[in-house]
C-alpha positions in Angstrom: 0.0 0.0 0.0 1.5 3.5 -0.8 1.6 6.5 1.8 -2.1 7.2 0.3 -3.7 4.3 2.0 -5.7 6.1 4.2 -7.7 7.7 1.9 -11.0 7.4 1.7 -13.3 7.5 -1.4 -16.5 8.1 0.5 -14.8 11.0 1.8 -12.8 12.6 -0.4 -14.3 11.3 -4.0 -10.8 9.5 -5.0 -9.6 6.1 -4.5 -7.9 4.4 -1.8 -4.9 4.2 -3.7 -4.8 7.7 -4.5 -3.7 7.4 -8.8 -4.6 9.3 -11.7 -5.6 6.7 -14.7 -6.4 5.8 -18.4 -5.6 3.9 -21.1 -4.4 1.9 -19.8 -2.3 3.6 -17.6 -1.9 4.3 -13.8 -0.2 7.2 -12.6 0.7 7.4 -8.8 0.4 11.0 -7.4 2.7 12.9 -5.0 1.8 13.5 -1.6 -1.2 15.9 -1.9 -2.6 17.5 1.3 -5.6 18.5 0.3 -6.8 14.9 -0.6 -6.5 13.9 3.1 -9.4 13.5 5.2 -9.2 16.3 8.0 -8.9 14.0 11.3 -6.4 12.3 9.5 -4.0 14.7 8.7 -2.9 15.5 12.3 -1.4 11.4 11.5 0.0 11.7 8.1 2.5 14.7 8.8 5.5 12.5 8.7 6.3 11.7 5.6 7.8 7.7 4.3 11.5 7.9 4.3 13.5 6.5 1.0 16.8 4.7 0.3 19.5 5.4 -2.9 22.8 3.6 -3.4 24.5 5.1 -5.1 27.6 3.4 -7.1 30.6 5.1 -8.6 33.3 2.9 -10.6 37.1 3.3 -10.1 37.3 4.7 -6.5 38.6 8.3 -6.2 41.4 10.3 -6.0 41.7 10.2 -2.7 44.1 13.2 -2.2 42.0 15.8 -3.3 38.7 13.9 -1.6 40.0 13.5 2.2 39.0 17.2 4.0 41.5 18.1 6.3 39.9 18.9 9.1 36.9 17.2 11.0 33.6 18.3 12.1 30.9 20.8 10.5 34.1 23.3 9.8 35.8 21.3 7.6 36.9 23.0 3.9 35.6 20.7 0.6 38.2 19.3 -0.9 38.3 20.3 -5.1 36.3 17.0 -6.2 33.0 17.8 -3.7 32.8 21.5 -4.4 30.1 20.9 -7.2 28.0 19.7 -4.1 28.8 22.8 -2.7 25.4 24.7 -2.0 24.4 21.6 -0.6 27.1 21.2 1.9 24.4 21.2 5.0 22.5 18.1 3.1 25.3 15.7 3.5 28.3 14.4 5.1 31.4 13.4 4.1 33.0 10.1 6.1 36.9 8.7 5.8 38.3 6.1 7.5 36.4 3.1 7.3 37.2 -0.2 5.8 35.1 -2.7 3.9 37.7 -5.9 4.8 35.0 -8.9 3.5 35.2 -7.0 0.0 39.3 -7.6 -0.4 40.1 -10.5 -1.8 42.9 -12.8 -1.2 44.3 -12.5 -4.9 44.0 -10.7 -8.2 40.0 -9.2 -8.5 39.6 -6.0 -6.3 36.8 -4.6 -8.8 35.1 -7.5 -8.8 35.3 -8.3 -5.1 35.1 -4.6 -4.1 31.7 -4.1 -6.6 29.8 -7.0 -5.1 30.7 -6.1 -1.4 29.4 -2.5 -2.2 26.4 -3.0 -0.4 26.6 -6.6 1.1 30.0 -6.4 2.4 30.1 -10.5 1.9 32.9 -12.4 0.2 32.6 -12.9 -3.2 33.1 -17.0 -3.7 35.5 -16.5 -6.8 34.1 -18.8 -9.5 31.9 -18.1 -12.6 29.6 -20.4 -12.5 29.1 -21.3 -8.4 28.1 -17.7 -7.5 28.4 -17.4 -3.7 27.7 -14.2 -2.0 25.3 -12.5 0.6 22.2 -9.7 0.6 22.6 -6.2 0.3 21.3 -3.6 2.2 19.0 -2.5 -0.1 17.5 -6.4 0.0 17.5 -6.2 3.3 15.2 -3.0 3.4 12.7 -4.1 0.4 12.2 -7.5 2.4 11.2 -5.7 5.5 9.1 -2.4 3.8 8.9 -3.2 0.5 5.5 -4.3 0.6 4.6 -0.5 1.4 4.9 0.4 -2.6 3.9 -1.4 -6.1 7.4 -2.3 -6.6 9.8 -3.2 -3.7 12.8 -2.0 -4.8 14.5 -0.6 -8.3 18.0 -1.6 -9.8 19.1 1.3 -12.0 22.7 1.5 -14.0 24.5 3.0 -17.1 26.6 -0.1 -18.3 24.3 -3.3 -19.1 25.8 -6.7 -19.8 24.5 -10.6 -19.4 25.3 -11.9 -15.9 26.9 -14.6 -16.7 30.9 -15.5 -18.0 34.1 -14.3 -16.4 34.6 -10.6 -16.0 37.2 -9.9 -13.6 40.5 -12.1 -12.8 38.3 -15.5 -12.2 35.0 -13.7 -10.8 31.5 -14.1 -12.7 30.0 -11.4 -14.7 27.3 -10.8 -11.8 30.3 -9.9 -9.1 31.1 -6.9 -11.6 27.8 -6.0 -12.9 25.7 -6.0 -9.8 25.3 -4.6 -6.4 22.0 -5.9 -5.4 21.9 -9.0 -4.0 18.4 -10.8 -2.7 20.3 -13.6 -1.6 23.6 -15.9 -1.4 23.4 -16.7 -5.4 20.6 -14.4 -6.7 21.8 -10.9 -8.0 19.2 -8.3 -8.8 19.7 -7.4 -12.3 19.4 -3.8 -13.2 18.1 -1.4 -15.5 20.4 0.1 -18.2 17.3 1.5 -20.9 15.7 4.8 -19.0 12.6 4.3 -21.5 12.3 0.5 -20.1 12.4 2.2 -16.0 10.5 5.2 -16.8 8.0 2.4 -17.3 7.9 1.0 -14.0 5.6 4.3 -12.8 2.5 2.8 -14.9 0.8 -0.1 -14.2 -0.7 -0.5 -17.6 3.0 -1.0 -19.2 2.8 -4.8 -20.6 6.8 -6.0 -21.5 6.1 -8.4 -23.5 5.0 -5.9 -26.3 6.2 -6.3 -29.3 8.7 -4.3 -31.0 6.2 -3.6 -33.6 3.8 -2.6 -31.4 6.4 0.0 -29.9 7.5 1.3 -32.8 3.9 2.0 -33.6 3.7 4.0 -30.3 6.8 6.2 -31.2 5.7 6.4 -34.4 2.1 8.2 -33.2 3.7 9.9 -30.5 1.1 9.3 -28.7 2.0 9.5 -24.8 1.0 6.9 -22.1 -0.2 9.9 -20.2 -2.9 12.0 -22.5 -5.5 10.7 -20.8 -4.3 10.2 -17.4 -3.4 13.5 -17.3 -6.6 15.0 -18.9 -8.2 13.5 -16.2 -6.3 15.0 -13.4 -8.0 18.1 -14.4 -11.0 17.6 -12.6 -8.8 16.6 -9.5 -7.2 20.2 -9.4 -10.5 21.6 -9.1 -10.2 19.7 -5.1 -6.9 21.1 -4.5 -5.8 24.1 -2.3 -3.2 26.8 -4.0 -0.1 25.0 -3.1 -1.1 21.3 -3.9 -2.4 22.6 -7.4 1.1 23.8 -8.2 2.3 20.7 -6.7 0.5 18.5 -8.9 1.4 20.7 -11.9 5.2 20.6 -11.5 5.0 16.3 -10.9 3.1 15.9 -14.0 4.9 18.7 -15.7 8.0 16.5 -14.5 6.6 13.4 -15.8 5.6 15.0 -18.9 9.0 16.6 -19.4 11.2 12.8 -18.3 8.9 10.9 -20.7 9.7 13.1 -23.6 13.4 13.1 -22.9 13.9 9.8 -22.6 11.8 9.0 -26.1 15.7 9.7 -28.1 18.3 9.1 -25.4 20.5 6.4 -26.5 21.7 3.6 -24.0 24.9 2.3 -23.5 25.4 -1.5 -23.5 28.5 -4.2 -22.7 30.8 -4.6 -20.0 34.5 -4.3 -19.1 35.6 -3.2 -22.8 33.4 -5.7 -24.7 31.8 -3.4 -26.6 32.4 0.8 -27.3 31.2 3.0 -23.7 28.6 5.6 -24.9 29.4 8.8 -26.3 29.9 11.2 -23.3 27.0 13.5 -24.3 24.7 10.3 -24.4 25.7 9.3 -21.0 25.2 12.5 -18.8 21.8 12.5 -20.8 21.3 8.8 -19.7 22.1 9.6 -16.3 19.8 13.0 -15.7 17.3 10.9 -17.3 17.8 7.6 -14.5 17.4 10.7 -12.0 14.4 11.9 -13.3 13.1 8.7 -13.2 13.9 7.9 -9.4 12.3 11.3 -8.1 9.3 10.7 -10.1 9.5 7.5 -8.5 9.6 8.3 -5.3 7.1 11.0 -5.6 4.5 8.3 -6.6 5.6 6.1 -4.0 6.3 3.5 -6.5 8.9 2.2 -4.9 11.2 3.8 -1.4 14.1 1.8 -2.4 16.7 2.5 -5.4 20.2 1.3 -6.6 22.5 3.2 -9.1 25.7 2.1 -10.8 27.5 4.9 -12.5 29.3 2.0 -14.3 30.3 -1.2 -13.9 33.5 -2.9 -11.8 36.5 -1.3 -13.5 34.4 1.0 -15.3 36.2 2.0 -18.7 34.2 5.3 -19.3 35.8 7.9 -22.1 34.7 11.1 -20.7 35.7 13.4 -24.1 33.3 15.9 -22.9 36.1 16.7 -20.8 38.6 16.3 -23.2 39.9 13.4 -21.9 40.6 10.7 -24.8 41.4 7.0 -22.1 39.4 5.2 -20.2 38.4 5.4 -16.6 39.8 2.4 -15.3 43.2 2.9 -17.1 43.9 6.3 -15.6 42.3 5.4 -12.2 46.0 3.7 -12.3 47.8 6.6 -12.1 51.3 5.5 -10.6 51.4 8.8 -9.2 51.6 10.4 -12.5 50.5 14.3 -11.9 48.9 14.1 -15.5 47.1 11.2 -14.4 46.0 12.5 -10.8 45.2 15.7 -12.7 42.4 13.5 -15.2 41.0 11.8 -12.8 40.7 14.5 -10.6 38.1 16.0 -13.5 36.4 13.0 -13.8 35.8 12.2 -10.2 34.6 16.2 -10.3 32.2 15.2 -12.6 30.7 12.5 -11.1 30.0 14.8 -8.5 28.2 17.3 -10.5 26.3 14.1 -11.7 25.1 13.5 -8.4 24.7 16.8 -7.7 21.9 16.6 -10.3 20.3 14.3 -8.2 20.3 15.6 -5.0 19.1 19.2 -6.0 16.1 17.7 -7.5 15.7 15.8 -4.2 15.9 19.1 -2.3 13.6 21.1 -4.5 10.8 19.1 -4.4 8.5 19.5 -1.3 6.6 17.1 0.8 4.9 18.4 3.5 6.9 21.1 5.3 10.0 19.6 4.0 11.9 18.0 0.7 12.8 14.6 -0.5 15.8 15.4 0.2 15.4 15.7 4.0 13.3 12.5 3.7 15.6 10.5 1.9 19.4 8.9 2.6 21.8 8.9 -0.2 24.6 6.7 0.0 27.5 7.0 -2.6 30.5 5.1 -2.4 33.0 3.0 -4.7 33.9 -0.7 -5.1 38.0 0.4 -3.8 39.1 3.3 -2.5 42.4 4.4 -4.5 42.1 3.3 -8.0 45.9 2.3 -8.1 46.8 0.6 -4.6 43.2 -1.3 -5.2 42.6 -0.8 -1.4 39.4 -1.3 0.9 40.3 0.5 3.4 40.3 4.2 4.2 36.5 4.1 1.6 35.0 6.8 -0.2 32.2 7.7 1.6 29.5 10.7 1.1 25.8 10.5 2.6 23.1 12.6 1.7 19.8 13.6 2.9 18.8 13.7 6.5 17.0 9.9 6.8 13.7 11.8 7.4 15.6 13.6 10.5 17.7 10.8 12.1 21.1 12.0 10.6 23.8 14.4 11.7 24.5 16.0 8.3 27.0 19.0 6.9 29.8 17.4 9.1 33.2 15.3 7.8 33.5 12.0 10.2 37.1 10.2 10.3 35.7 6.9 11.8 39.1 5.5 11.3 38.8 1.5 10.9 35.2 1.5 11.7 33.4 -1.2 9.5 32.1 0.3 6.5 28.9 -2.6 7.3 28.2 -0.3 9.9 27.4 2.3 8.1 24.8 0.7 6.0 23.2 -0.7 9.0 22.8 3.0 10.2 21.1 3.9 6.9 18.5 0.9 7.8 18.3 2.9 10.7 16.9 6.0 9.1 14.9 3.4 7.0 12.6 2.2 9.9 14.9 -0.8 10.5 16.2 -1.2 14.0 17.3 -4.8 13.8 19.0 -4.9 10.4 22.6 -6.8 10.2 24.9 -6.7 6.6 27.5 -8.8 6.1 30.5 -8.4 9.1 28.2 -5.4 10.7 28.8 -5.2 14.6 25.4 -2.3 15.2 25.4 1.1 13.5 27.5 4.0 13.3 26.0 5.8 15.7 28.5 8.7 14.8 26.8 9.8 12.2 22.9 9.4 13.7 20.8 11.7 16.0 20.2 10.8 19.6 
């Protein structure tokens, strides 16, 4: 059941699950106050909290990522000042170490990639796949009956999960981070026009492509009606709430239309050309789109992006950079090479930047998604040429719905990075959760 359970359609005139429809098609609708019975809304102010997992290939240059200094006072370092009118929204934490996701020879990326979020020991092998659930399973097992869809697996670089990808490890150590169990990865994502999908109920996959291209072909949107009949809804609505609902279908409207001609990328580790770069920030803003929209529906609280996948080999030549991602990340100390992937790893910041300001400017209640959410970004290694797992890349966004201490830098030096994702349970609603070697939460970082 979404957050719009409790309506009533005696009361109000709308249904219990509060939607607009047609055609096929069923729209979820953003938290709308005016739609709530009047003794009820004294109960609804507290708005569901949401999770995002954010997955960056490569690791980061960790020299101009570590702030110096400790506490709300600390400086961004160059590589998080795109983030920077943000810098109360998030936190920035060093020193903690994801040991289960080293392994004992060759195969960091690998390793590192399916211990992002499970912090389990990848069983090296390609075909006995051995691992352990990640967080974000963890949380759609306990809530995800709250929304349509329990949980959404979102990436830039597609591939089949099967083969060797990585120095002995199967293809679904390298191309996933969501696990729902020991030998079941969650595959992900890759097409935004496939995941902008997932808000409608009407959408039938096994179309044909014939059938599809006749839908392009008549540009005729999945949302004419639904949204013709959302007029009559407005005419319910306060001030505020109107203009709510007209930026959320605007929004829809504008992410639907976007993602009609943005091209997808597809392969893994080399096996086939990385989009061009103008294709992939496109692809990205449009995955972002997709997950606020998301969110705002309540089709799902629970989201996972890779950026790319283990050992990403990205050619950002929008920044006039002319390698791969992976080949610089080992830098030997080179300054050229510090000095490349010190752009890129700014970029992927301005990427998630995208993210998070869309989070922050859109309103729920007397607050944002933002404030409601946690935002977890981190990488499969930490240096991308000592292929370390200690000392881990670690930013955290939103404020869990209140339960997180942000606009500070934490140096939680050798703390288990498992800890950390139990405290984002935490903010989740989940009091009992446990990942991989987790010993409680990092109660650091949480409000008392």
């Amino acid at each position: 059941m979404s957050n719009f359970g409790w309506l009533k359609t005696k009361e109000r005139g709308v249904t219990r699950r509060a939607f607009i429809g047609g055609a096929g098609t069923i729209v979820g609708l953003p938290f709308l106050e005016s739609l709530i019975p009047r003794q009820a809304r004294a109960q609804s102010a507290k708005m569901p909290t949401r999770l995002i997992y954010w997955y960056i290939p490569d690791g980061i240059h960790m020299q101009a990522w570590t702030p110096a200094m400790p506490g709300a006072g600390y400086a961004l370092m160059p590589i998080q000042k795109p983030l920077e009118t943000l810098k109360a929204d998030f936190m920035i934490v060093t020193g903690m170490n994801n040991q289960p996701a080293k392994p004992s020879s060759a195969g960091d990326h690998a390793a590192g990639t399916s211990g992002f979020i499970t912090c389990a020991t990848a069983f090296k092998s390609a075909t006995d796949i051995r691992l352990g659930i990640s967080v974000d399973q963890v949380a759609a097992n306990a809530m995800g009956k709250n929304t349509r869809t329990a949980s959404v697996q979102l990436g830039m670089e597609g591939g089949a999960l099967a083969g060797t990808c990585d120095s002995g490890y199967g293809c679904p150590y390298v191309r996933s981070i969501s696990w729902s169990g020991v030998s079941t990865p969650m595959p992900k994502i890759t097409d935004p026009k496939v995941a902008f999908n997932l808000l409608f109920q009407g959408f039938d996959p096994t179309a044909s492509v014939a059938d599809r291209a006749k839908r392009t072909a008549y540009r005729k949107s999945v949302l004419d009606v639904a949204i013709a009949r959302a007029t009559t809804l407005q005419t319910r609505l306060g001030a505020s709430d109107k203009r709510k609902l007209d930026e959320y279908l605007t929004g829809v409207r504008e992410t639907e239309r976007t993602i009609v001609d943005t091209p997808t990328g597809t392969g893994c580790g080399g096996a086939t050309a990385p989009a061009a770069s103008t294709d992939f920030e496109a692809g990205v803003k449009a995955m972002s789109d997709i997950m606020v929209l998301g969110m705002q529906c309540d089709v799902s609280r629970i989201y996972t992006f890779m950026l790319g996948n283990a050992g990403g080999q990205h050619v950002y030549t929008n920044l006039g950079i002319n390698r791969g991602h992976h080949d610089i990340s080992h830098h030997g100390g080179a300054a050229a090479n510090l000095m490349m992937l010190q752009q890129i790893d700014t970029y992927e910041m301005t990427l998630l930047f995208y993210l998070l300001d869309k989070m922050k400017k859109t309103t729920e209640g007397t607050s944002n998604l933002l404030f409601n959410s946690t935002v977890f970004m981190s990488s499969e290694i930490s240096d991308g040429d000592r292929h370390n797992h200690d000392n881990m890349p670690m930013l955290i966004a939103g404020n869990g719905g209140g339960m997180l201490n942000t606009g500070q830098h934490y140096i939680l030096q050798g703390a288990k990075y498992s800890n950390m994702l139990v405290s984002t349970l935490r903010t989740f609603g989940i009091m009992d959760g446990k990942i991989g070697d987790s010993t409680g939460p990092a109660t650091e970082v949480l409000k008392t």
